[in-house]
C-alpha positions in Angstrom: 88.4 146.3 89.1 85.5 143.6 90.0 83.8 143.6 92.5 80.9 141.8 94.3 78.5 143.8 95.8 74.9 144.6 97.5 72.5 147.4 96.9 69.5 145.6 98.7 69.1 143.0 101.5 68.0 139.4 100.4 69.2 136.0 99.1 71.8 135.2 96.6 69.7 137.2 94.2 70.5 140.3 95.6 74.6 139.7 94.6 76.0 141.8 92.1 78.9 142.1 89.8 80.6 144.9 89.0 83.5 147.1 87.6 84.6 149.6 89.6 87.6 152.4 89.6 90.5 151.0 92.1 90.3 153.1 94.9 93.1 155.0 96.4 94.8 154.9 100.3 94.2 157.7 102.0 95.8 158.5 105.5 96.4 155.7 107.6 95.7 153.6 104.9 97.0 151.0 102.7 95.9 150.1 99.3 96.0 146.0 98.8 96.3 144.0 95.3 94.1 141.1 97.1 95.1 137.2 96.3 92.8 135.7 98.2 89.9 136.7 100.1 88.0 134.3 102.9 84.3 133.6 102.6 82.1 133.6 106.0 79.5 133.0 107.5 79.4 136.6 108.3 79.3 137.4 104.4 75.7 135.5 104.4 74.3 137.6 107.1 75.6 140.8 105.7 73.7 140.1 102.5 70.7 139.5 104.7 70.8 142.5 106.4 71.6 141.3 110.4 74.1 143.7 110.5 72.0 146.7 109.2 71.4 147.8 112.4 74.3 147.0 114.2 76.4 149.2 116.4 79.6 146.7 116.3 79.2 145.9 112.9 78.0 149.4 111.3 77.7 148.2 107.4 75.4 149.9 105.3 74.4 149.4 101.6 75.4 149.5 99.1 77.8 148.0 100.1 81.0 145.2 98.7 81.1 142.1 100.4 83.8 140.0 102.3 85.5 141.0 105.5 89.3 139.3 105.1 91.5 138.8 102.2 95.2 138.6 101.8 97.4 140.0 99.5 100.4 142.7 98.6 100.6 146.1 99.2 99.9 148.6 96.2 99.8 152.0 97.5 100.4 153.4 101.1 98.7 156.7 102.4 100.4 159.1 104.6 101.7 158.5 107.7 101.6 154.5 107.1 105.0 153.8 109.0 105.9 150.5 109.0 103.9 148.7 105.8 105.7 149.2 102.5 104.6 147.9 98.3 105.0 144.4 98.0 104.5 143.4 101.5 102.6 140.5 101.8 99.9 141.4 104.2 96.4 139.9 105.6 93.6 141.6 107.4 90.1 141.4 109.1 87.1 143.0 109.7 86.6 145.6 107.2 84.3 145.1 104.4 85.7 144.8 100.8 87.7 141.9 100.2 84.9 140.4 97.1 87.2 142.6 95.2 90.5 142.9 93.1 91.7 145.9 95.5 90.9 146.9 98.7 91.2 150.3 101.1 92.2 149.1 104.6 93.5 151.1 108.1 96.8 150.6 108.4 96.7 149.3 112.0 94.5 146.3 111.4 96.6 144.9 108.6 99.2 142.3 109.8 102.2 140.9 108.0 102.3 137.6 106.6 105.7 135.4 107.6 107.5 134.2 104.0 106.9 130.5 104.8 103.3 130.9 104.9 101.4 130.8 101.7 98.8 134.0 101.2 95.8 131.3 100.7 96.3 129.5 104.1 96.9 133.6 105.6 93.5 134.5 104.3 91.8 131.7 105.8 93.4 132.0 109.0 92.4 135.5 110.0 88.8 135.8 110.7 88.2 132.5 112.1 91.6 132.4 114.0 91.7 135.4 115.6 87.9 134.6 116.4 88.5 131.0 118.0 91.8 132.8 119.6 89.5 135.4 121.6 86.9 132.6 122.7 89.6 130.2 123.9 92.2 132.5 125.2 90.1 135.3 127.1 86.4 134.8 127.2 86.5 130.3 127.6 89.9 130.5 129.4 91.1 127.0 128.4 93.4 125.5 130.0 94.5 122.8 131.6 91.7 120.9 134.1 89.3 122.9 132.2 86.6 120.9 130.3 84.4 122.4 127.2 82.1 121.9 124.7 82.3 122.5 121.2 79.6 122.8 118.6 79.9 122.8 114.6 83.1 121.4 115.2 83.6 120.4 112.0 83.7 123.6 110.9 86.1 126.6 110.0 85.5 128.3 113.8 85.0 125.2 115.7 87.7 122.8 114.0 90.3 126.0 115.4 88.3 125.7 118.9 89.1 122.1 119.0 92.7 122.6 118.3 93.4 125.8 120.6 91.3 123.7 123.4 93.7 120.8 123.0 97.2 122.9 122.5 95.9 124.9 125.7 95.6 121.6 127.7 91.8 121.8 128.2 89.2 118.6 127.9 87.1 119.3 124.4 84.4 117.7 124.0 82.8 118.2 120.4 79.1 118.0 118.4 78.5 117.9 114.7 75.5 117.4 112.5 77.3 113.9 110.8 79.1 111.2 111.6 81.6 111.9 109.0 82.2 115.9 110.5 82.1 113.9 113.9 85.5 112.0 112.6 87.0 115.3 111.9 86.6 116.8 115.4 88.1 113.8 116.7 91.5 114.3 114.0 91.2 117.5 115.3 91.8 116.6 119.1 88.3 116.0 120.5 88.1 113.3 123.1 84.5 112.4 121.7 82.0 114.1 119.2 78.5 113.8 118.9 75.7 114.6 117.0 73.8 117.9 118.0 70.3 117.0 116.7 67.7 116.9 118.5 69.5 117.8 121.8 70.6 114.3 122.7 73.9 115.7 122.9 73.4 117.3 126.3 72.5 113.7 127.7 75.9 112.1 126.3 77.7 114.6 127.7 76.3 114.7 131.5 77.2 111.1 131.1 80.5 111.6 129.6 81.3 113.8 132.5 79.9 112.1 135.3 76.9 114.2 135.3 78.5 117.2 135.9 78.7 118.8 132.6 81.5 120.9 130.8 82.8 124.2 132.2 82.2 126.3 129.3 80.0 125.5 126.4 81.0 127.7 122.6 77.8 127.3 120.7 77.7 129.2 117.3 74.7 127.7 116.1 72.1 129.1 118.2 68.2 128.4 118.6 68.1 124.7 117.8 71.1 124.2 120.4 71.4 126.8 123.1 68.9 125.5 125.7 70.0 121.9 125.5 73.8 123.8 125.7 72.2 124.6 129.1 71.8 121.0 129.8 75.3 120.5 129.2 77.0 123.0 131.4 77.9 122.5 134.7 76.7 124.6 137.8 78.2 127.8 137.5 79.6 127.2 134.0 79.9 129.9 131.4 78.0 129.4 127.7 79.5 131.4 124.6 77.0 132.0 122.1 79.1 133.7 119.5 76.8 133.1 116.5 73.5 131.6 115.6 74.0 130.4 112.0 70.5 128.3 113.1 68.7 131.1 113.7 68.4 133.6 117.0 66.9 132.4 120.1 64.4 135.9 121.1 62.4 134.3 124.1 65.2 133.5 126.7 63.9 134.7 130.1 67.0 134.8 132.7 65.5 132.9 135.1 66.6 130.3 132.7 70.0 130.5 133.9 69.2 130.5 137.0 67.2 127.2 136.7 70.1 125.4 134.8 72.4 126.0 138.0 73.1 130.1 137.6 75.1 130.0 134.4 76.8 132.5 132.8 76.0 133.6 129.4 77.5 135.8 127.0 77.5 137.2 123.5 81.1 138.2 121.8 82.1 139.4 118.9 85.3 139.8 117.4 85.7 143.5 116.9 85.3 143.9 120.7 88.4 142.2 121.2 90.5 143.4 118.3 90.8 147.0 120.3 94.0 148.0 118.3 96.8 147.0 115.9 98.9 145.3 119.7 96.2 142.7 119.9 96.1 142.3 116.0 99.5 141.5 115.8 99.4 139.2 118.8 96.5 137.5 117.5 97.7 136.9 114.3 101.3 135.9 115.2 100.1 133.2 117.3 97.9 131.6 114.9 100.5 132.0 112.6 103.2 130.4 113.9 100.7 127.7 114.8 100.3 126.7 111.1 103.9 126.9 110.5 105.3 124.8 113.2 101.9 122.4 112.7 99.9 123.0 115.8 97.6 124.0 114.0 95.9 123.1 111.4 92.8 124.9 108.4 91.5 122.5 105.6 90.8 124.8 102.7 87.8 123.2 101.3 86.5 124.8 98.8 88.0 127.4 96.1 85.8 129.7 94.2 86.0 133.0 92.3 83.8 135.8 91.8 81.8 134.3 89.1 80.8 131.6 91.6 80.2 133.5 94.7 76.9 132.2 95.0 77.6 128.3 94.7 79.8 129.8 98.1 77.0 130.9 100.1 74.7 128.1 99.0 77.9 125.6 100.3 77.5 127.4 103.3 74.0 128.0 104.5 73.5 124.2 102.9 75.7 123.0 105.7 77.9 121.1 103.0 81.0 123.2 103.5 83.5 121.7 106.2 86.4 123.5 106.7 87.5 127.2 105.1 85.8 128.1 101.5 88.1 130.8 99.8 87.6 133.2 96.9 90.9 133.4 94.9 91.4 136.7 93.7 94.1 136.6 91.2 
């Protein structure tokens, strides 16, 4: 089978394609004939090597890219109970899926409902379960709640914006464009803003009466995060769940306290997928989301394996908006 994969850390350059035997499910496992497989952010800093010391994230090289993909079961192992050949099936958070096949655990693998196509399923998982997490359980949304969204033209944040607004909360959103700032308002915004240059902490003290927004999601990091500050009310909670514009590594805590004794906090995903429960749950909410229309993902961009690295370059460019995927099949 082909397969992309990684023996070194670095740019595009260190991608490589290759053939390799089809593995086989062992216990607890399922073997997966992969459709489609989502391309991530998370791809990019795995090929960089963020993750190579990691504790949450344990990857090691070499190693094959892509963390979710959708498909049909090939193979089970033993003692796979409820997960049979032919079942259409998506998953999360196990690397693998720049690939024809992939090995997965049996309990993180969810079932895809027939009306949804395999595509949309693949595109849903990683960055719905992820904006499921940060509304639902660490943001709270809900209603009289009033937040902040940054990238919100993108995969994570266009989901934010939508969960925000289904939840009953006040979402308030920044983008780099004016054009990505028209999508956060399709997507239920009340007003978008550009983040540049940390004007956008100003428009929304003013938006809010100077009080600022109850919780702040910023994904982007060291060009944003102390102006996100700016924007949060006393008290208020800021989510820094990525940092796609690079790490902030001189915070003191006294900052926190200066900016009205906020709250801040790191997630990641993996910390709130415990077990296959919450998977389902996850899953089965943004899932029936997309069916009934609640929710919505643009697929953007479609790429194969040939052009994986037109994919990252989309990505770390800032052009994509939206979900890129990589169809397998």
């Amino acid at each position: 089978m082909r397969v992309i994969q990684i023996d070194r850390y670095g740019g595009p350059e260190v991608l490589l394609r290759r053939d390799v035997p089809v593995p086989s499910a062992g216990p607890g496992e399922v073997l997966i004939r992969l459709a489609h497989s989502g391309i991530n952010f998370m791809d990019i800093h795995t090929r960089q090597g963020k993750y190579a010391g990691s504790q949450t994230y344990p990857v090691s090289i070499p190693t094959t890219l892509g963390i979710e993909a959708s498909g049909h079961v090939e193979a089970v192992g033993a003692d796979v109970q409820d997960l049979r050949p032919g079942d259409r099936v998506a998953y999360c958070l196990v690397w693998g899926s720049y690939a024809e096949y992939a090995v997965v655990p049996a309990w993180r693998v969810v079932q895809v409902p027939a009306g949804l196509p395999l595509d949309l399923a693949a595109a849903a998982m990683f960055h719905g379960l992820t904006a499921h997490y940060l509304a639902e359980d660490v943001g709270r949304l809900g209603p009289g709640v009033t937040c902040l969204v940054h990238a919100a033209s993108g995969g994570i944040g266009q989901l934010l914006v939508q969960l925000g607004t289904r939840l009953g909360a006040t979402v308030y959103a920044t983008t780099s464009t004016p054009v990505k700032a028209e999508i956060a308002r399709q997507r239920g915004a009340v007003a978008a803003v550009l983040y540049e240059n940390g004007g956008f902490a100003d428009a929304i003290r003013e938006m809010t009466a100077g009080r600022g927004v109850d919780v702040v999601f910023d994904a982007i990091g060291r060009p944003t995060l102390r102006d996100s500050f700016r924007a949060t009310r006393k008290r208020g909670l800021v989510v820094n769940f990525g940092a796609v514009g690079g790490s902030v590594e001189d915070l003191n805590p006294i900052e926190l306290g200066e900016a009205g004794s906020l709250f801040l906090t790191r997630p990641r995903l993996a910390d709130h997928l415990p077990d296959a429960a919450t998977i389902q749950r996850r899953a089965a909410d943004i899932f029936s989301g997309l069916l009934e229309g609640a929710l919505s993902i643009e697929i953007t961009g479609r790429y194969t394996l040939d052009r994986i690295e037109e994919a990252h370059a989309a990505l770390e460019e800032r052009r994509s908006v939206g979900k890129p995927i990589l169809d397998l099949q």
